[in-house]
N, C-alpha and C positions, 0 to 999 in steps of 0.2 A: 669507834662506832659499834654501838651492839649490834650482832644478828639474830637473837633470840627470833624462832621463825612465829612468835605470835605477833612480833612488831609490824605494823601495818606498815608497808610503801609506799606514799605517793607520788606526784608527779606531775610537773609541772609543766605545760606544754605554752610554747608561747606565740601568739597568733594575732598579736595587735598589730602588724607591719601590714603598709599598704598596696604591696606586691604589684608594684607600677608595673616591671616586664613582664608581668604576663598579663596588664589588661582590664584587670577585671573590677570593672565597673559596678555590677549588678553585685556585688559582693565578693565577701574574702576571698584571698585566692588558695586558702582551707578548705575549703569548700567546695573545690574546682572536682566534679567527678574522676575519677581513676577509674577508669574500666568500670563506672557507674555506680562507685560506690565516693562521696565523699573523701577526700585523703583525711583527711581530721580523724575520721570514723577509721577510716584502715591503720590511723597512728593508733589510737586506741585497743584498736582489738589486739593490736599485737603488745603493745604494754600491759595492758591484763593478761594477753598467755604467757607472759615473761613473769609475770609475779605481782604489777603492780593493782591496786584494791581502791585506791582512791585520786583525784583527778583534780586537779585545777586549770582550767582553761583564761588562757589572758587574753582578753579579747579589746578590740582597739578601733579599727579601721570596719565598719559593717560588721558590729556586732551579734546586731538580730540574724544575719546570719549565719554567722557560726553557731549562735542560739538553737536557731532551726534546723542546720544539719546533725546536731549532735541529742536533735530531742528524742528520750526513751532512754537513752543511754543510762544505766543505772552509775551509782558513785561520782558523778558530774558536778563539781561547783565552777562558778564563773568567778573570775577575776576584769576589773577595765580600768585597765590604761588609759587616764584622758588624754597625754599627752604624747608623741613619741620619741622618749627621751633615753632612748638604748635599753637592750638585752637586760644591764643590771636594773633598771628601775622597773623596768615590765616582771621581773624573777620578784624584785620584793614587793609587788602588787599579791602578786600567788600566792607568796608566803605570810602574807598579811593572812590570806584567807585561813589557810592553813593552822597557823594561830588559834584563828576564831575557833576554829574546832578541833583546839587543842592535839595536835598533831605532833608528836615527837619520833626522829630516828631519820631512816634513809629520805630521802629525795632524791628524785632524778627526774633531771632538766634536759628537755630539747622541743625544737623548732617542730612548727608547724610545716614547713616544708620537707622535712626528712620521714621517711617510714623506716623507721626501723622494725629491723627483725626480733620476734620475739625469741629466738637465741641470744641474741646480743643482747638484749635485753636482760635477761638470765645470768649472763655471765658478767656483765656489768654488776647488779647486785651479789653474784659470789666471789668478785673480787676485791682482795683485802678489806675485809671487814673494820680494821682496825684504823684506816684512814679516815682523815675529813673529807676528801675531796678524792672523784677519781674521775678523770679528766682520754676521753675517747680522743684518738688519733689517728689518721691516717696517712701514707706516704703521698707528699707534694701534688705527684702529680695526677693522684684523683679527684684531689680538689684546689685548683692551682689557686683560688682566690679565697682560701683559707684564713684564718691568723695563725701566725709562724708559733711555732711552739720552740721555744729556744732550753734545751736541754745541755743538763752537767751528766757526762754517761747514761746513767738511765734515771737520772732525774729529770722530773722538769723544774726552770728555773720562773716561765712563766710563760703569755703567750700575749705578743705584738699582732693587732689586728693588722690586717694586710693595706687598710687606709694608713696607717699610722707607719708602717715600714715604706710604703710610696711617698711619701711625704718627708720622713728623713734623709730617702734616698736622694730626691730632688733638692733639699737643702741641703747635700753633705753634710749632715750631723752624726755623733753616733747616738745610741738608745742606754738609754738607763735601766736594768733591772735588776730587782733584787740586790741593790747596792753596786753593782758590776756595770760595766762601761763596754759596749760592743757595736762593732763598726755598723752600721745599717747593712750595708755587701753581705756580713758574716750571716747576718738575723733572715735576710731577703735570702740565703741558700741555704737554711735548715731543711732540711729533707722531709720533715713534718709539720703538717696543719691540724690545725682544730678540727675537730667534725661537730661542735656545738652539741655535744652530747656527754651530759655529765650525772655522776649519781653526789652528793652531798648528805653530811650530814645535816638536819635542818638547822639547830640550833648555830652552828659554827657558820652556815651560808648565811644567817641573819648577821651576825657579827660583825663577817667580813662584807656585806655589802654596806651596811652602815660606814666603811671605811673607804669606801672606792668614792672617788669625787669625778669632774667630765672634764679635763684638759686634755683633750685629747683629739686628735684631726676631725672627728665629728661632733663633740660638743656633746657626746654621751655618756649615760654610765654603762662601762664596759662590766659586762658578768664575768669576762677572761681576765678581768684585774685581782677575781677573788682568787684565782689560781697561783700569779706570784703571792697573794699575802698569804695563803695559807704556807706557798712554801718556804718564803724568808722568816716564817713564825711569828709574824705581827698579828696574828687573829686571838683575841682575849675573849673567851666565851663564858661570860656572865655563870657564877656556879659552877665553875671548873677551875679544876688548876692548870695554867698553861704549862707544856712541856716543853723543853730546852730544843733550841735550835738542833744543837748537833746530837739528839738522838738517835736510833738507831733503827726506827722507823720514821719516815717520813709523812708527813702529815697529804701529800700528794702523790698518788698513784696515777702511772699513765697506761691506758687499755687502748694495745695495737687494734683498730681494726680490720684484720686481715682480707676479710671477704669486702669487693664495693657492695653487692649483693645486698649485704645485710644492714646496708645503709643509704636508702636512695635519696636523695636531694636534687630539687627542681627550685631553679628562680627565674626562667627564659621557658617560652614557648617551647624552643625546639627541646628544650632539654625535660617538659614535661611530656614530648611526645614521645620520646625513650622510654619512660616511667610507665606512661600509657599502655604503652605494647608489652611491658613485663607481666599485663596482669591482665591479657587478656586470654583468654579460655581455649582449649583446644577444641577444633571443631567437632572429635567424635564427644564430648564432653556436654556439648550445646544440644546433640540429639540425642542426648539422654534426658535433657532437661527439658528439650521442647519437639515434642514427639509427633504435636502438633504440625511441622513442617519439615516433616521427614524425607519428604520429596526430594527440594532444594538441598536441604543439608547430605545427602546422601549422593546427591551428583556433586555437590562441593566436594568431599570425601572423595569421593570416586577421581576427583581430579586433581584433588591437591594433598588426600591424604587425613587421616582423623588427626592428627597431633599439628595439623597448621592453626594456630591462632587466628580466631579470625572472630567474626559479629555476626547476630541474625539481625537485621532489620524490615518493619513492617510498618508498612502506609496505607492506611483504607482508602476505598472512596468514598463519597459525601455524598450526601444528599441536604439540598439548600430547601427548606420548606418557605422561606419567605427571605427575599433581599437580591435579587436575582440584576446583575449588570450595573450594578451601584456600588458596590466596593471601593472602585479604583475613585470614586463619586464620591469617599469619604458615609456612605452610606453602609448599613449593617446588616450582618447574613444571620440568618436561626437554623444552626446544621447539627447534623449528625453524621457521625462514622457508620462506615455499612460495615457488614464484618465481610465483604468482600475484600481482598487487598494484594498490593504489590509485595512481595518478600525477596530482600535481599539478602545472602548470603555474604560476607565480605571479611577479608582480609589485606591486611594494608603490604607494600611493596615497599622495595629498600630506593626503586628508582622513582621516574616522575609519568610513569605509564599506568594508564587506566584498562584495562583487558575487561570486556564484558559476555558474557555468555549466558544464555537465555534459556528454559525447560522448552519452551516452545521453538519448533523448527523451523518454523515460520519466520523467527527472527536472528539473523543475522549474527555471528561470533563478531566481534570486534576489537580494535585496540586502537588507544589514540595516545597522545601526551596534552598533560598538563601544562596550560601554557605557558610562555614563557617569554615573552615580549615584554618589554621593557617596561611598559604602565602595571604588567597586573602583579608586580612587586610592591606598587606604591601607592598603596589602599587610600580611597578617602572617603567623607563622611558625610551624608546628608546627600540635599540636593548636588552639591559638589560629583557626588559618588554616581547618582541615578543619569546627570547630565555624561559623566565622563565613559559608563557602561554605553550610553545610547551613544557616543561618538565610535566606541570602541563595535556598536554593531555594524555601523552603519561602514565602517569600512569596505571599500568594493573589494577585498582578498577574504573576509568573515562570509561577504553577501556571497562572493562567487563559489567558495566550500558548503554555504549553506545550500546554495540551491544545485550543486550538484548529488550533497545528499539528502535529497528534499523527503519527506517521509521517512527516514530512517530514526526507527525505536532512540538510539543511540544520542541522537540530538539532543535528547530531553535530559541524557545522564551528561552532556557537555556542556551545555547550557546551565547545570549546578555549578560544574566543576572550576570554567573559567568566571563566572560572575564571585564564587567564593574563592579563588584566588586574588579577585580585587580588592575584597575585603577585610583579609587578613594580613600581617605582615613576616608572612614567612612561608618559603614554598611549600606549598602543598608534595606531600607524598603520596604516589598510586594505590591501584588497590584493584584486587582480582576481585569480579564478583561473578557471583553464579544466580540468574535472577528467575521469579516466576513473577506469575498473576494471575486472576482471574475477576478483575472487574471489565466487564464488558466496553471493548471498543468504542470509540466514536459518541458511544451512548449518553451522554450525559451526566453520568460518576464522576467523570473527571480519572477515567485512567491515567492519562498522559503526567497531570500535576501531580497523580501518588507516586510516577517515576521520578518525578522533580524530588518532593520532599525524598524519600527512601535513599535517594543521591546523595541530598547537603546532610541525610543524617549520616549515613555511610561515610562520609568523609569527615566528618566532625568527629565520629566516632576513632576512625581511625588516625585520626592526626592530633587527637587529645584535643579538641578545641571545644569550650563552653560557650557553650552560643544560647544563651535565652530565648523564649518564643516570640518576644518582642525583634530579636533579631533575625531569627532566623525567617520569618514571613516575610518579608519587604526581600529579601535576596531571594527565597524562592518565584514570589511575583515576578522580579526581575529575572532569575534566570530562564523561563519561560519566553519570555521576552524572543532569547537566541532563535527560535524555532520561526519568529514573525509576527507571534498574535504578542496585541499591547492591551491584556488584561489584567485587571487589580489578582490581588492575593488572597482573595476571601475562600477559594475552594482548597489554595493550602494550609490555610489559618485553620482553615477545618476541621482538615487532618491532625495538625498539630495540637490542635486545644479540644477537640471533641472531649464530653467526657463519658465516661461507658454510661450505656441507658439511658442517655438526655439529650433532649435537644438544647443548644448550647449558642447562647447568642454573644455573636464577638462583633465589635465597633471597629470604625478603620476612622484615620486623622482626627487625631493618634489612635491607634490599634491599642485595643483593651479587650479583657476578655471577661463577657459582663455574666447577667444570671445563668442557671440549667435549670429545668425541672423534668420530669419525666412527664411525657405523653400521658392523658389521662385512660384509665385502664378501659375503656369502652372502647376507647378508638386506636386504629391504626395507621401505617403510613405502609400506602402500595406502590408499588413501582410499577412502570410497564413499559417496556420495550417497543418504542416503534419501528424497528429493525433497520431503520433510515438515519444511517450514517452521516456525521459530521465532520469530517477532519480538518483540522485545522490545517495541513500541511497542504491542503487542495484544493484553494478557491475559496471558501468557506473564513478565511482569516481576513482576507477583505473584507467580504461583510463586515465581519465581527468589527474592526478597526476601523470599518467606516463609522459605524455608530459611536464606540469612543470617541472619536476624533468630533459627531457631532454634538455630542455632550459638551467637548471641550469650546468647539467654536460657539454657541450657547452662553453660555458662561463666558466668555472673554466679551459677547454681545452685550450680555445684559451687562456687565461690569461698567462696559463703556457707558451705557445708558444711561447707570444707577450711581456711579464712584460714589457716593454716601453711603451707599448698603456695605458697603465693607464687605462682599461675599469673598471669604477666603478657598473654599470647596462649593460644590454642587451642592453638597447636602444642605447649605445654609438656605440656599431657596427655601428648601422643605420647612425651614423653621421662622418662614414670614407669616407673622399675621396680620389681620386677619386673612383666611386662606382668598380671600378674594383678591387681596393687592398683590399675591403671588401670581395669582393668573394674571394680574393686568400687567408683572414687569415680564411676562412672556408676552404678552403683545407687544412687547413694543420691538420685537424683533424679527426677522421675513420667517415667514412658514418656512421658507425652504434659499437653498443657496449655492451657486456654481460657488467652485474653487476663485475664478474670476471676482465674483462678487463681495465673496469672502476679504479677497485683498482690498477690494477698491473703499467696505466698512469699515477694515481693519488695518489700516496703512501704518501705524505703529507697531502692530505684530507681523509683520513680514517673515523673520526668520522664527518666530515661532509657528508659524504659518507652513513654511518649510520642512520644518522638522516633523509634524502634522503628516503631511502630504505623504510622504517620504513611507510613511509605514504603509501604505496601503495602494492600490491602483484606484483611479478617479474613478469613483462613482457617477458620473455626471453631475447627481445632486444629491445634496444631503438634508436630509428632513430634519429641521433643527427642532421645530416646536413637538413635533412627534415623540422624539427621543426627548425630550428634554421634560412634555408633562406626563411619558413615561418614569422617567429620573423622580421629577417631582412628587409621582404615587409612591410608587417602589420604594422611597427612601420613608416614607409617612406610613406604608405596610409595614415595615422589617421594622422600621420602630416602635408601633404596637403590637405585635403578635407576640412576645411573649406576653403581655398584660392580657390581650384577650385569651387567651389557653389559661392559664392560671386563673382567670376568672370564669374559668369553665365555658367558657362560651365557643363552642366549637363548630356550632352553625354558623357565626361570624367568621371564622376562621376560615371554614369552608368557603366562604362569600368572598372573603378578600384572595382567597389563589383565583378564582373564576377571573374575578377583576383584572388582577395580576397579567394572567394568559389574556385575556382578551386585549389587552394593552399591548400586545405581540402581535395583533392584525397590523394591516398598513389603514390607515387612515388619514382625511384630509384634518390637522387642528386648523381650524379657519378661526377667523376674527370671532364670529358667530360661535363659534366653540367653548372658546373662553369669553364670551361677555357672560353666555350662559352660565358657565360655569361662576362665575366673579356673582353675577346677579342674583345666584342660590346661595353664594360661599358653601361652597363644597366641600368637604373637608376629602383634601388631597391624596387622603387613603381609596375613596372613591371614584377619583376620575381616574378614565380610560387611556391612557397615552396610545401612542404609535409606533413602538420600538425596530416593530418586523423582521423578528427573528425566527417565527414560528413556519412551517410548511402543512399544507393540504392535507397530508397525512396525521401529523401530528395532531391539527384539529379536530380531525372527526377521530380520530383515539379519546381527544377531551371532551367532546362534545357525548363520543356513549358511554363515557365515565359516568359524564352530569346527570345522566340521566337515565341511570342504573341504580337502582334502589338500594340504599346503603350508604353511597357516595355523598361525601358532603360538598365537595369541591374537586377540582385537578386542574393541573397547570404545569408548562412545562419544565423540563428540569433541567437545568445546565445553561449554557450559552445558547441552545439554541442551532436551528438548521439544522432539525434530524436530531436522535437521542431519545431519550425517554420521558415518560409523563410521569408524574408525581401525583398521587389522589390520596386524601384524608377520607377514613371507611371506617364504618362501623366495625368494630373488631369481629362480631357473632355474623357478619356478614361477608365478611371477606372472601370466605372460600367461594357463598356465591357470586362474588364480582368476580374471582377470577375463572370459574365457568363461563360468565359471559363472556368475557372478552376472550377466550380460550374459541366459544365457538361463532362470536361476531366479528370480532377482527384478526385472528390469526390464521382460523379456516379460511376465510376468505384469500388471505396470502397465502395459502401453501404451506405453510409456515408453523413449527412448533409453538407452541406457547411460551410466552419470554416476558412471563408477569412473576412477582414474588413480593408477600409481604417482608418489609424491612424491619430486620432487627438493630436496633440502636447497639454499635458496637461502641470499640474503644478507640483512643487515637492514636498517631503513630507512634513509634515504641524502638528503642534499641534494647535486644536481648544480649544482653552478656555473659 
């Protein structure tokens, strides 16, 4: 092989396999982040600082991914394996390309799952120039499921994949190599395995894979077959003259790899969560890069030292401009990130303990463990998964811990923590964190779900797991859940998918994440504090779960009623026309309904009925038609508003939050309600429901919104019971709305002013 150093190097990396253990659905498991970088991409970077110039990627299994994580990358060609027909036939896909653009001299061959080091790298190319073939090896037992490499002194003779040594060992046969006859026992205790890292000359890798056929325990072609033929000297390369067996260099050289280090390999969860931690950042390293949140990382430091490895993670709060209490309704939110947020600090633990500590004194140091009960090993999927979480709450040992720590911060990081050990299938590892925040309490941001999300990212981070945003929302709605309130996911979809500067409308059944546009530059979004607490932990989750719950009996009424409509979610009302036969399949159900009554309609759903109840204390009564042509607007608002803003129409926009809030009165929907309604056909955006979630104070905050020159609209923001008001304002006028409210309703309370125009931030984020 020549070394002349103007000979270009490439490299062939092979990445068509479907990486069943580790999961990954959404795409290759190449592509699976390492400390947030793609591993494909960190294979890469370190092949180019070893020497290599050019690239073949074989791609197989979710190709468009690998596509995507490797796009920019300069010297990249693609290779695709239709079929997955072994190492050798994916090597001569590459090589085909290679061809194409006339490539002659070194190759070096490895796996999409190993990073190698750009030392080894290096040293792989400066060894023995003069071989065909030089073939990486490690001692046994760093990779016990290796292929054996059966050596003569310090030759190699060739290499038996480890399917192919289980196999003769179970038949008592012995193995054939290289002419030579050895027991399977002898081949199965060689002290050396492959490490699937090889450099080749090209020409002579064409040759010998043209001669490798697939009788073999897998029915493949094996790349480790070109390794005996190079060395029993059967490789005839086209324009060469073949050299005599017993030369005196060998056409195979074997490269000890001394360091594991310089060779990492993952094909199992757990064994990419090892990989994970190799390449995660010292913490004083992170507050050099993020000076930003010098706070937290400076008490991290302070307590665990600048050289612990660890993660910054950041969750904003939201702000829902339009889809408010319909989410879980299959109904759609139009939010923004606030650049308020929760920041966590973390570094992951060797045991199964969660250690939490807070900037604020106010909240409680903690430590819990990661559960460990016998279900939340054995993840499952879909409704299967949501049914067996809520069996798993409703336990009276979950309910009796819950409500002795009833209000505690900490709930909200345990409630990540055991919901995503359901779902994965391997234990979760601890992790120290050091946390802040600063979006306002109770308020309606949704503090409490930025401590949700900032948890399942913190842990995901730390446990190497890829979790997509389609998965990871539906486990944060549900880990919420642990605390008591049974609301949808839409305020952490928020978080998750906001994008910087937009407001950003996401769908729920099935969750997608639809247009952004930016706000139009006249106008702005203000917020404003009615200093009137909501907490979920304190009465206030009744409420809230009484109305879910009357959404749901609703819908299980009309179903009974209509079984032709096929309504699968709530949100399907919304999409009955004409809008008047909507309001007539709400008549045909009682205004209002005891628990009692509920059963004596519903005698088929008893134990769903049950599990209903169970979330919340009796109401006495529940307003079905209320919440329900609440449900019916709300779903018909969140569905147009981004169409109206983009068509510039911001006085409508205004119009429909007014509507919105005023749908938060309590009111009676009588028969008389909706004939009216039915008799206009109204279009659904426009009618008023009765949801009643709003308070006295909140009102008159929206009411001297409305009628504060500037203001186009406001309505409340959040769940509800206390929180904050949300108003669309003339941008050139903002400052003076918040004069007014600064001296009409904050003076009047005592009270600083606790209004702020909202700048559309970004969404949550792991910093590495």
């Amino acid at each position: 092989m020549s070394s002349e150093s103007t000979q270009p190097v490439a490299a062939i990396i092979l990445c068509a396999g479907k990486g069943t253990r580790m999961g990954a659905a959404a795409r290759n498991k190449v592509c699976t982040p390492c400390a947030g970088v793609p591993v494909v991409r960190r294979i890469l970077a370190n092949l180019r600082a070893g020497g290599v110039s050019r690239f073949v990627v074989v791609t197989g299994h979710r190709a468009e991914s690998v596509m995507r994580a490797l796009d920019g990358e300069r010297g990249v060609l693609f290779a695709y394996q239709r079929e997955q027909l072994g190492t050798g036939d994916a090597t001569r896909c590459g090589l085909r390309v290679l061809e194409d653009v006339g490539h002659v001299g070194p190759v070096v061959v490895t796996m999409g799952d190993k990073i190698v080091s750009s030392r080894l790298v290096r040293e792989l190319l400066a060894a023995d120039a003069m071989a065909l073939a030089v073939c990486g090896v490690q001692r046994r037992e760093e990779h016990p499921n290796g292929g054996h490499v059966v050596m003569d002194g310090d030759r190699a003779l060739g290499i038996v994949e480890y399917a192919d040594v289980r196999k003769a060992l179970a038949e008592r046969r012995d193995i054939t190599l290289g002419g030579r006859t050895f027991p399977a026992s002898d081949v199965a205790a060689t002290p050396w395995v492959n490490t699937a890292l090889y450099r080749f000359d090209a020409a002579a890798l064409s040759a010998a894979l043209a001669q490798c056929g697939h009788d073999n325990a897998q029915g493949e072609v094996y790349l480790t077959d070109t390794i005996e033929l190079f060395a029993s000297g059967r490789v005839s390369i086209p324009g060469r003259v073949a050299l005599p067996r017993d030369r005196t260099h060998p056409s195979v050289r074997i490269y000890h790899v001394a360091d594991p280090a310089d060779l990492l390999t993952f094909s199992t969860k757990e064994e990419f969560r090892r990989l994970n931690a190799r390449f995660l950042r010292p913490a004083g390293a992170l507050l050099a890069d993020y000076p930003a949140h010098r706070a937290v990382l400076e008490a991290f430091i302070a307590r665990y030292g600048a050289e612990r490895p660890a993660v910054l993670v950041r969750a904003p709060g939201r702000v829902n401009l339009m889809g408010r209490h319909v989410e879980h309704r299959g109904g759609s939110v139009n939010v923004l990130a606030t650049e308020a947020a929760t920041v966590f600090a973390v570094a992951p633990r060797a045991d199964g303990i969660v250690h939490m500590t807070n900037l604020d004194p106010a909240y409680a140091e903690e430590s819990f463990a990661v559960d460990e009960s016998s279900d939340a090993h054995a993840p499952l999927a879909g409704e299967a998964a949501t049914r067996a979480w809520l069996a798993w709450l409703a336990r009276p040992e979950v309910r009796a811990a819950l409500a002795a720590s009833r209000g505690d911060w900490t709930n909200y990081v345990k409630g990540a923590v055991y919901r995503l050990q359901r779902a994965v299938d391997l234990p979760l590892c601890g992790m120290d964190v050091v946390a802040s925040g600063n979006i306002p309490v109770a308020a309606g941001l949704s503090s409490s779900s930025s401590v949700v999300v900032a948890s399942m990212l913190a842990l995901a981070a730390v446990n190497g797991l890829d979790l997509e945003p389609a998965e990871l929302v539906p486990l944060c709605g549900e880990a919420e859940w642990f605390v008591g309130s049974r609301g949808g996911a839409g305020d952490h979809a928020a978080m998750l998918c906001s994008r910087e500067g937009a407001l950003t409308r996401l769908d729920f059944a099935p969750f997608g994440v639809g247009p952004s546009m930016r706000l139009p530059a006249r106008y702005a979004v203000l917020v404003a504090n009615s200093l009137e607490q909501a907490k979920k932990s304190e009465g206030s989750r009744d409420r809230f779960n009484a109305c879910v719950a009357a959404y749901e009996f609703a819908l299980l009424l009309v179903r009974r009623a209509f079984p032709e409509r096929q309504l699968a979610v709530f949100r399907d009302l919304a999409r009955v026309r004409p809008f008047a036969e909507g309001y007539r399949l709400l008549r045909a159900i009682p205004r209002t309904a005891t628990r009692d009554t509920l059963r004596a309609l519903l005698p088929e759903s008893g134990e769903r009925l049950d599990e209903i109840f169970a979330t919340h204390a009796d109401p006495g009564v529940y307003d079905l038609r209320g919440v329900a042509l609440f449900g019916l607007g709300e779903c018909a608002r969140a569905a147009c508003a981004m169409d109206v803003l983009k068509a510039g129409d911001c006085a409508r926009f205004g119009e429909l939050m007014k509507i919105s809030h005023a749908s938060e009165a309590p009111r009676a929907v009588t028969d008389a309600v909706l004939d009216d309604l039915a008799a206009r056909n109204v279009d659904y955006a426009d009618a008023v429901g009765a949801y009643g979630c709003s308070t006295p104070r909140i009102d008159s905050l929206c009411a001297l919104l409305d009628r504060t020159p500037g203001v186009l609209g406001s309505e409340l923001a959040g769940a509800g019971l206390g929180g904050c008001v949300l108003a669309l304002v003339e941008a050139d006028r903002a400052e003076a709305v918040l004069e007014t409210l600064a001296r009409e309703f904050y003076a009047p309370l005592g009270a600083s002013p606790a209004a702020f125009v909202c700048a559309p931030a970004y969404g949550a984020v792991v910093f590495w």
